[in-house]
C-alpha positions as CSV (number, residue, x, y, z in Angstrom):
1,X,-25.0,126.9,-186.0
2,X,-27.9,127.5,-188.0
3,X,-28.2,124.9,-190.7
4,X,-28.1,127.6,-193.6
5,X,-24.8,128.6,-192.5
6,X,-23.2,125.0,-192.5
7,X,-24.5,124.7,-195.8
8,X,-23.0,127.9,-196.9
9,X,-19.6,127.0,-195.1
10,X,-19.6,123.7,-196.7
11,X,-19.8,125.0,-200.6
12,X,-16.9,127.3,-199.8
13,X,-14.2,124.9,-198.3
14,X,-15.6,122.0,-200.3
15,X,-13.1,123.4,-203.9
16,X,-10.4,124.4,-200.9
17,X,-9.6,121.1,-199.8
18,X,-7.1,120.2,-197.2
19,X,-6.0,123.3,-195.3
20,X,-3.4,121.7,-192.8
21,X,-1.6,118.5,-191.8
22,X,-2.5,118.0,-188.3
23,X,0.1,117.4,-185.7
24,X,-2.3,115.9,-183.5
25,X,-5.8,115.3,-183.4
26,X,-8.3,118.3,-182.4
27,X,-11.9,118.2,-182.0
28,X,-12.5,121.5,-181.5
29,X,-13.2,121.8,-185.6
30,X,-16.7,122.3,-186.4
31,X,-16.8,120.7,-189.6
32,X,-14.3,117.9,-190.3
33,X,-11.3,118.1,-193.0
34,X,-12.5,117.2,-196.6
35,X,-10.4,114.5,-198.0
36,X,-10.5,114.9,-201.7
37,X,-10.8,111.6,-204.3
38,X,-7.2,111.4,-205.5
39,X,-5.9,110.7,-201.8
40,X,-5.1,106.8,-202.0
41,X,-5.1,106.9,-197.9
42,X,-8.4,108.0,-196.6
43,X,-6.5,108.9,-193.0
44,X,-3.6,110.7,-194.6
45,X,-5.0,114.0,-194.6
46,X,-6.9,114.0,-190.9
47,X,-3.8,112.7,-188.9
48,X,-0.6,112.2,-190.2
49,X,0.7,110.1,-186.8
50,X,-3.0,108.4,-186.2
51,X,-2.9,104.6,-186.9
52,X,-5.5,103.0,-189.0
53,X,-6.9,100.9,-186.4
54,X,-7.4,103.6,-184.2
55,X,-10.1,105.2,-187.1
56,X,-11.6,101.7,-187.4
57,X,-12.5,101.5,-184.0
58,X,-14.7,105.0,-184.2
59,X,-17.3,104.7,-187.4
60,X,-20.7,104.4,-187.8
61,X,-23.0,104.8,-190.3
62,X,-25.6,107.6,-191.3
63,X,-27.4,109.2,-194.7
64,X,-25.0,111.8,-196.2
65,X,-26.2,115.3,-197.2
66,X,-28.2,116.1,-200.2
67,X,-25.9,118.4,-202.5
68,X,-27.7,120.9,-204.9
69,X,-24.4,120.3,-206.4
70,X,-23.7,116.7,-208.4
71,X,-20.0,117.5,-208.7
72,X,-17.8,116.3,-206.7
73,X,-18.5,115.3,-202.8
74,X,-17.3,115.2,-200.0
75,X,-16.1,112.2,-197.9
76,X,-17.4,113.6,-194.9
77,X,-19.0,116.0,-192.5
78,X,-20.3,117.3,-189.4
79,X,-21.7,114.9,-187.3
80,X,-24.4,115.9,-185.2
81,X,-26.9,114.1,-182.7
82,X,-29.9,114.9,-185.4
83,X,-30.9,112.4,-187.8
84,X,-30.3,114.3,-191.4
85,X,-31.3,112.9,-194.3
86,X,-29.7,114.1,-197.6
87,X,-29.1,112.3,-201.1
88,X,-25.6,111.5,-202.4
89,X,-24.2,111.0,-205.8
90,X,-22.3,107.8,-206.6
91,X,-18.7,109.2,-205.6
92,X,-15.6,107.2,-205.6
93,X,-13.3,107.8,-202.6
94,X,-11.5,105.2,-202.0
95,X,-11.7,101.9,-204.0
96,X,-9.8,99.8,-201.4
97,X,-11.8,101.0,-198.3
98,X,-14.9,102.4,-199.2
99,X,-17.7,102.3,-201.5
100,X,-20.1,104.9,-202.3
101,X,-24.0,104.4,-203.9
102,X,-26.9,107.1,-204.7
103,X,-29.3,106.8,-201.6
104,X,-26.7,104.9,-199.7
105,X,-25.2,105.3,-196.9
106,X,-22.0,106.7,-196.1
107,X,-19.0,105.8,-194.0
108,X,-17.4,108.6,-191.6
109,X,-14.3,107.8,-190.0
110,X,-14.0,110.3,-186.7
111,X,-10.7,111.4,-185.4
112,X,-10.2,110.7,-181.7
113,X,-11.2,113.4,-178.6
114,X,-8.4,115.8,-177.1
115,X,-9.9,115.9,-173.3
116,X,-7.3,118.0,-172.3
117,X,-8.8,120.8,-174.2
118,X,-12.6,120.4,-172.7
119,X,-11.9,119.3,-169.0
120,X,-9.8,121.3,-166.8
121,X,-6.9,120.0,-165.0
122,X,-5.4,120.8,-161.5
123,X,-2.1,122.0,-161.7
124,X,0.7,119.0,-160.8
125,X,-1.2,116.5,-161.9
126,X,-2.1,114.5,-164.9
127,X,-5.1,112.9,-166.0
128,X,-5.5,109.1,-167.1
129,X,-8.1,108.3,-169.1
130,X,-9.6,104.3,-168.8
131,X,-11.5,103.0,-171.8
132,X,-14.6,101.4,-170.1
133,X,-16.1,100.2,-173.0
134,X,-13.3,98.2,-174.1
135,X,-12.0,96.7,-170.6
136,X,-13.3,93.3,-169.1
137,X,-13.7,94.0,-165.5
138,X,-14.5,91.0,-163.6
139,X,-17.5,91.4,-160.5
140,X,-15.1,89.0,-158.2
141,X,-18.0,89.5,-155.5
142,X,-20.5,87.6,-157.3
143,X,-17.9,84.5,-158.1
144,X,-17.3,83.7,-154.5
145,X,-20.1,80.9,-153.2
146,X,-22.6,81.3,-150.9
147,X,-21.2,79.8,-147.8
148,X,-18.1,82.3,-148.4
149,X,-20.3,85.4,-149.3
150,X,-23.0,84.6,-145.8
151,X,-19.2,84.3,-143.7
152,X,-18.7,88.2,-144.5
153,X,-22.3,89.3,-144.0
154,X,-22.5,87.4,-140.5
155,X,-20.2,91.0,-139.8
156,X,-22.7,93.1,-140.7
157,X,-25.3,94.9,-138.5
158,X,-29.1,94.3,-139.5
159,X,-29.1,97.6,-141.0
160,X,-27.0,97.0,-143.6
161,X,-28.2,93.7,-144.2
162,X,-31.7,95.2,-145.1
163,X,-29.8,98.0,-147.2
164,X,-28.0,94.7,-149.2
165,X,-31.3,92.7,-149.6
166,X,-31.9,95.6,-152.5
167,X,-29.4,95.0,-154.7
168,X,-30.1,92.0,-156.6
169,X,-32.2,88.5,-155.9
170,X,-28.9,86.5,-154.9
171,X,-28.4,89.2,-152.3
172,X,-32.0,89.5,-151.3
173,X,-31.7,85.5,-151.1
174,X,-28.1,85.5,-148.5
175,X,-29.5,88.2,-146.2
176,X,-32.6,86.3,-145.1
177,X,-31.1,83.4,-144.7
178,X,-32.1,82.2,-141.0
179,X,-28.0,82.1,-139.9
180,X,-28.0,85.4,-139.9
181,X,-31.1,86.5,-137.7
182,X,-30.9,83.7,-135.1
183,X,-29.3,86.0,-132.4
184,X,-31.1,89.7,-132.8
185,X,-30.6,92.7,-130.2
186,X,-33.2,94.9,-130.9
187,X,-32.8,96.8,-127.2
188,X,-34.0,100.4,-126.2
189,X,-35.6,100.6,-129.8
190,X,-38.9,101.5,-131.1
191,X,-40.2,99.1,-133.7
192,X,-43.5,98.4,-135.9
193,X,-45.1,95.3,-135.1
194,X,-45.0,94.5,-139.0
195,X,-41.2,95.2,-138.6
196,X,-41.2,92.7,-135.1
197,X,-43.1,90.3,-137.5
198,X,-40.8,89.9,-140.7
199,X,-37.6,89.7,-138.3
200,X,-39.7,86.7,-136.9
201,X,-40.9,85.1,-140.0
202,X,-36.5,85.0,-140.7
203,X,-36.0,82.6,-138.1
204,X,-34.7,84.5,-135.1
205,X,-34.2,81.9,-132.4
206,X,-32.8,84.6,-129.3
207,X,-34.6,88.0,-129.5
208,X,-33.4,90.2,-126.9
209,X,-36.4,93.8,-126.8
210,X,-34.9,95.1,-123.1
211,X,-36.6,98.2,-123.1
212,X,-37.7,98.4,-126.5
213,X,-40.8,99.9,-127.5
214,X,-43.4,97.8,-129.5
215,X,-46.2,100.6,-131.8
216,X,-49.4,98.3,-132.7
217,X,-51.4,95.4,-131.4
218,X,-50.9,93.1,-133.3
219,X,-48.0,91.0,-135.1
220,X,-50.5,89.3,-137.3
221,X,-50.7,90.2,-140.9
222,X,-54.6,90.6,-141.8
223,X,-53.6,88.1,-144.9
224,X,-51.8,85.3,-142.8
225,X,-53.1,84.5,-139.3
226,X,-51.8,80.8,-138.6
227,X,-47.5,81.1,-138.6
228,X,-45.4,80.0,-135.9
229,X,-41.9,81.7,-135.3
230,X,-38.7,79.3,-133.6
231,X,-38.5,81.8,-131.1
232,X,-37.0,80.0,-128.5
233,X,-35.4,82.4,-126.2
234,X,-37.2,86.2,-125.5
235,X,-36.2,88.5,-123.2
236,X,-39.4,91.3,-122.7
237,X,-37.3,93.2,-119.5
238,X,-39.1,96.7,-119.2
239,X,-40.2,96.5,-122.5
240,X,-43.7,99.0,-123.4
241,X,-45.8,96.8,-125.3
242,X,-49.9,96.7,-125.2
243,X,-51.3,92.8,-123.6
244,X,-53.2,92.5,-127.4
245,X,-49.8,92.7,-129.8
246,X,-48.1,90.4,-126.1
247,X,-50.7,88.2,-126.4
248,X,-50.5,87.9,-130.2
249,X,-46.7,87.5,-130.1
250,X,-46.8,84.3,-127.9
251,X,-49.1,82.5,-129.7
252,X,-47.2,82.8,-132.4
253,X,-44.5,80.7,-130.1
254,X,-44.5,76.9,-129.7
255,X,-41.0,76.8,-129.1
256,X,-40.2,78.8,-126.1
257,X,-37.8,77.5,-123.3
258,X,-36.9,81.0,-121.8
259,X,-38.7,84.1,-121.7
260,X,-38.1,86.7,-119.4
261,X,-41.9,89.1,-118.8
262,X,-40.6,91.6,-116.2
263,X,-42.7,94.7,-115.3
264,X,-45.6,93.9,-118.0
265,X,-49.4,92.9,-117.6
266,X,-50.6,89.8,-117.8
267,X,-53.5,88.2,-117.5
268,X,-55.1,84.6,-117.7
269,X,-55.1,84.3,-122.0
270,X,-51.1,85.2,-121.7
271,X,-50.4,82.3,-119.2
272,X,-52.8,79.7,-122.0
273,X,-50.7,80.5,-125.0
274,X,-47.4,80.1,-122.4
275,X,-48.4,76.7,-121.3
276,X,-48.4,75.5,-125.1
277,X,-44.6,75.5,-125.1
278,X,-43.4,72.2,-123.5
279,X,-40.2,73.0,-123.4
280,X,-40.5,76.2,-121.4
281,X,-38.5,75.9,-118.2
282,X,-37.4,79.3,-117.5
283,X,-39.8,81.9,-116.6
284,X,-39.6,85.9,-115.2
285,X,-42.2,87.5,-113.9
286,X,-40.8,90.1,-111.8
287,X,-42.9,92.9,-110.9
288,X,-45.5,91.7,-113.6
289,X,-49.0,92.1,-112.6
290,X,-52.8,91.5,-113.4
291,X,-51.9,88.3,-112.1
292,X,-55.0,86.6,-110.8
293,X,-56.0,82.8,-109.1
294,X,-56.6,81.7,-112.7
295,X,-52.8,82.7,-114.1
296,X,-51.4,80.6,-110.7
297,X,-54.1,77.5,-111.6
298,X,-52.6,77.7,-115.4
299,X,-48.7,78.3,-113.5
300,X,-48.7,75.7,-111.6
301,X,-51.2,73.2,-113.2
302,X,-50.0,73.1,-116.8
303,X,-46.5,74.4,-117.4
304,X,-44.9,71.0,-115.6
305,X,-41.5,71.2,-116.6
306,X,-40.3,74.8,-115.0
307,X,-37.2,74.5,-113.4
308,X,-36.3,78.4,-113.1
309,X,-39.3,80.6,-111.6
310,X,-39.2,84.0,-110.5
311,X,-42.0,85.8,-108.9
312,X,-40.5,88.7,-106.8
313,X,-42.1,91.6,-106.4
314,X,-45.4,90.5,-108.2
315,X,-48.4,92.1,-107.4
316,X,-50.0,88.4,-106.1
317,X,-52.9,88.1,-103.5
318,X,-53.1,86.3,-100.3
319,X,-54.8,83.7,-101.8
320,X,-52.6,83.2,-104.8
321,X,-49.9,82.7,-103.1
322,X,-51.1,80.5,-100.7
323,X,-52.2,78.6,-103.7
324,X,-48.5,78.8,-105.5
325,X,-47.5,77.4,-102.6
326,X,-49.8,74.4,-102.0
327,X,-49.9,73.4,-105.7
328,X,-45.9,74.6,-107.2
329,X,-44.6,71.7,-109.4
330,X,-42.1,69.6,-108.0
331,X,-39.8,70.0,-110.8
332,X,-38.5,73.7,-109.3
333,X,-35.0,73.8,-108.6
334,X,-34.6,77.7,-109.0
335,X,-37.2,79.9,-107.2
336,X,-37.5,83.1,-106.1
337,X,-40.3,84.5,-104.3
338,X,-39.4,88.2,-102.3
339,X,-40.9,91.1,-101.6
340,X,-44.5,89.3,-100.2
341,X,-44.0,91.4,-96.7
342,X,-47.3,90.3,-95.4
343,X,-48.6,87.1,-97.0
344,X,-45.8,85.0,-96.9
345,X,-46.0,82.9,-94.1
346,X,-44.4,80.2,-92.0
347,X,-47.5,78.1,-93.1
348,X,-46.6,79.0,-97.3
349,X,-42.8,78.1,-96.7
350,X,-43.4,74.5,-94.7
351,X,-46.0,74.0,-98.1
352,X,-43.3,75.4,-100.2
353,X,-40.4,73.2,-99.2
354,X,-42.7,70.0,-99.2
355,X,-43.9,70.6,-102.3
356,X,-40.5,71.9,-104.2
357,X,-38.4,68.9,-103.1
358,X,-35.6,69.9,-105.7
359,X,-34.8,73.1,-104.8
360,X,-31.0,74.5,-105.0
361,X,-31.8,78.0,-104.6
362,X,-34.2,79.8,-102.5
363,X,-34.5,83.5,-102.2
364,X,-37.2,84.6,-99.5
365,X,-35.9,87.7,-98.8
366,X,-38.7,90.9,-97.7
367,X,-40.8,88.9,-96.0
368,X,-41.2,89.8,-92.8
369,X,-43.7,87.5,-91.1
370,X,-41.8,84.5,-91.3
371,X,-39.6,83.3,-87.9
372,X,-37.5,80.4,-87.2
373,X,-39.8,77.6,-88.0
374,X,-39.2,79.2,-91.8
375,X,-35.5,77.9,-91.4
376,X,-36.3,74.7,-89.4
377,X,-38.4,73.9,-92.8
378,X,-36.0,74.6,-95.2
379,X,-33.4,72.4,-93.3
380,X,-36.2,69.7,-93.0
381,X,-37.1,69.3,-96.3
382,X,-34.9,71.3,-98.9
383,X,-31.6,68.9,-98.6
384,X,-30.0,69.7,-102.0
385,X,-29.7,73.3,-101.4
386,X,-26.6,75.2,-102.2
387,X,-28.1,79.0,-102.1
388,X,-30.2,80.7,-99.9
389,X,-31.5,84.1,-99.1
390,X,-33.2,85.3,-96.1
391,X,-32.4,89.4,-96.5
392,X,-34.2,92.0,-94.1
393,X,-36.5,89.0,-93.0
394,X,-36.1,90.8,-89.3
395,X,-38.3,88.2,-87.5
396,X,-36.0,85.3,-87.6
397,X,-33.0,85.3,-84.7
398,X,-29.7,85.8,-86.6
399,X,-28.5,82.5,-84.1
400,X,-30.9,80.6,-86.3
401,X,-28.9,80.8,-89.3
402,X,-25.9,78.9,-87.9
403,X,-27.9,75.4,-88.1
404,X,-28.0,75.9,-91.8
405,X,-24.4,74.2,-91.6
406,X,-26.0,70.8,-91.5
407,X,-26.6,71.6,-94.8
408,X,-23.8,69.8,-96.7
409,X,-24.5,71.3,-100.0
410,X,-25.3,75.2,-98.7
411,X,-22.6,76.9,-100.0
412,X,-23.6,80.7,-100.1
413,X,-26.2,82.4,-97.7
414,X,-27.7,86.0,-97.9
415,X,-28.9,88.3,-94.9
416,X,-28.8,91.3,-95.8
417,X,-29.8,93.7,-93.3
418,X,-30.2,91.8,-90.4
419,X,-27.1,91.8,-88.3
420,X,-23.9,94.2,-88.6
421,X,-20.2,93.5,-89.4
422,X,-19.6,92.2,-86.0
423,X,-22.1,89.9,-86.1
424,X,-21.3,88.6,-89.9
425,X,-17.6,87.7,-88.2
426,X,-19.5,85.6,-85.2
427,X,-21.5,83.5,-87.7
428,X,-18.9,83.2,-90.3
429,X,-17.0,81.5,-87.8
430,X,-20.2,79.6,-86.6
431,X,-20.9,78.3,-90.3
432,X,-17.3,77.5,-91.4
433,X,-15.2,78.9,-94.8
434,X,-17.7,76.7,-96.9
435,X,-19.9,78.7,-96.5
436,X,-19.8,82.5,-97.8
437,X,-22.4,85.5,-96.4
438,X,-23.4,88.3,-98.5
439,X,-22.0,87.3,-101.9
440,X,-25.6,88.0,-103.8
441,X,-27.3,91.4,-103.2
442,X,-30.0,90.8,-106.1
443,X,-31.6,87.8,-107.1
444,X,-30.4,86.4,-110.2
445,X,-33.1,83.4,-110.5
446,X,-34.5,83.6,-114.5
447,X,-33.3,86.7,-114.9
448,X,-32.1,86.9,-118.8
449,X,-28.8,89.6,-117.5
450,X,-26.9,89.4,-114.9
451,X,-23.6,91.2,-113.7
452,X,-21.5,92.2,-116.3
453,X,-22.4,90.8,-119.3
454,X,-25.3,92.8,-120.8
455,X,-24.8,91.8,-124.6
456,X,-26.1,88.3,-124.0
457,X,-29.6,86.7,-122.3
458,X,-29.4,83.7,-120.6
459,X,-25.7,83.2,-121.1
460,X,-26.3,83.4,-125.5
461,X,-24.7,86.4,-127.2
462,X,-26.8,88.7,-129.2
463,X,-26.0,90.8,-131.4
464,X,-27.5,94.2,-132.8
């Protein structure tokens, strides 16, 4: 309504004064009821049934409205979201409650909101109405203490943890603590190295990437170049990464003890950066390649403490492996060395077995030059063995395999592929019940998974 107007409708009801007692209190009135100055309560004539409390809770204060007029005034008026400035006469409403001066400002007392009569209601039901400003709701979240509060989030996937780190410092604080990232699954994924490098930087200690895909080259930031992760164990099984962001990730490692390579490239700067974790003593490099005689030197030279070694299926030369064999550490006790069809030897077993002194499992399975003086070696030298695996080596006589009973700690044995069913009954009972054939048809030496369990590496759970 046009100010004009409210002016005009204000001189006419000002001399009418009250026009009804209300039963209830409306707010659909565009200008409020005028209380004239003989009324001793100020609320009598705006709500018969309102108490006076419930008026003092709902006042402010603004400049009244400048009256051609200096008889009498009103006690109040429209109340708008404009600032109007007007000047008042000294009026006397109501000596107990209020107090009028020229140029001062004015009390209004506003009558409470129907709701009912703005917002609709479905039928049935009834609405309850919560005064926010005046209740004391308590954030119980935020008393609890932080061991309590980083017992709940252990729950909660990485994603959400991220979407939490938002909210507030405390929260950013509880989500990165290192409890929380130690054991990450980030399998069949495709990541940002800077993303691969502040999951790091958290203190993940078992980082599981099976088949995850790695974009960039390196996890470096351009601003901070010398950091070390407590990676310890990293499983890199059929993962796509380039050698520059591999290369940059184990440097980055002085902690390793497992780490599982399969299928990726390496080459000679890999195998330096591997050799500066000590405690590294588990190592897969199935079906790795760009493996040349300086990898083996750095292999076999440097990292002294592997125990579990798995190189089948590697793309090695002749002369690498004749020099794995001469030169393997003595600490071996796991090793796996299939699929070399024509450069294992009889020669690279009898070095093997003289070397490797420790051994308690052997798989030499796929190579088919090697005869029986393969197994008179292994019976010579290896006497702690408890598994062995000679699968599809076709040139050894399957009569051979019964001397392995003078063994006394063999307890498994795999041929695969050389001699049927009736044969396996023959030399089962040739070898005794200690003894099981068949039990293995993979090798499971370093390997992070094996059988069932494919949520864990190495025996550790993970966890997305």
């Amino acid at each position: 309504m046009e100010p004009s107007k409210v002016k005009e409708r204000y001189q006419a009801l000002k001399h009418q004064g009250p026009t009804r007692s209300l039963a209830r209190c409306d707010s659909t009135d565009l200008i409020p009821q005028i209380i004239p100055q003989n009324h001793i309560n100020v609320h009598s004539n705006i709500c018969s049934k309102a108490p006076e409390d419930l008026f003092d809770n709902r006042s402010t204060y603004f400049n009244g409205i400048d009256d051609d007029d200096d008889s009498q005034q009103p006690v109040s008026a429209r109340v708008s979201s404009a600032t109007i400035t007007r000047q008042l006469s000294s009026t006397s409403l109501n000596q107990s409650r209020m107090s009028l001066t020229e140029n001062g400002p004015l009390r209004i007392r506003f009558r409470p909101v129907d709701l009912s009569t703005i917002l609709p209601m479905k039928e049935n039901k009834t609405r309850t109405y919560v005064n926010v400003t005046n209740s004391k709701q308590k954030d119980y979240f935020n008393l609890l203490s932080d061991e309590l509060i980083l017992s709940i989030l252990k729950y909660l996937p990485r994603a959400s943890l991220a979407a939490m780190a938002q909210i507030c410092r405390r929260l950013r604080s509880l989500t990165y603590d290192p409890s929380l990232w130690c054991r990450i699954d980030m399998s069949r994924k495709h990541i940002e190295t800077c993303y691969l490098r502040d999951v790091l930087l958290r203190g993940t200690i078992i980082l599981k990437m099976y088949q995850t895909t790695v974009h960039g080259n390196s996890i470096y930031s351009p601003n901070r170049n010398t950091w070390f992760t407590k990676l310890q164990f990293l499983d890199l099984t059929l993962a796509t990464i380039s050698t520059d962001c591999l290369l940059s990730l184990i440097s980055a490692c002085r902690s390793l003890r497992k780490i599982s390579l399969e299928t990726l490239i390496l080459n000679s700067l890999i195998f330096e950066k591997l050799a500066l974790n000590p405690q590294l003593d588990t190592l897969n490099l199935t079906m790795c390649s760009g493996m040349d005689l300086d990898c083996c030197s750095i292999l076999t030279g440097q990292m002294r403490h592997l125990r579990y070694l798995n190189l089948g299926w590697t793309q090695l030369s002749e002369q690498c492996l004749h020099y794995i064999c001469r030169t393997i550490q003595a600490s071996i006790e796991h090793l796996t060395m299939t699929g070399f069809r024509q450069a294992m030897t009889d020669e690279c077993v009898e070095n093997l077995t003289r070397r490797a002194v420790r051994l308690r499992v052997l798989d030499l399975s796929d190579s088919s030059l090697i005869t029986d003086k393969s197994v008179t070696s292994v019976l010579r030298n290896c006497l702690h063995l408890e598994h062995i695996a000679f699968s599809r080596c076709y040139a050894i006589a399957p009569i051979t395999y019964a001397s392995l009973k003078q063994l006394r700690h063999l307890n498994s044995l795999d041929i695969f592929g050389v001699v049927d069913q009736r044969g396996l009954e023959k030399l089962n009972s040739l070898l005794g019940s200690s003894i099981i054939l068949n039990q293995q048809r993979f090798s499971y030496v370093a390997r992070p998974t094996y059988g069932v369990r494919r949520t864990a590496i190495w025996g550790l759970r993970t966890r997305p």
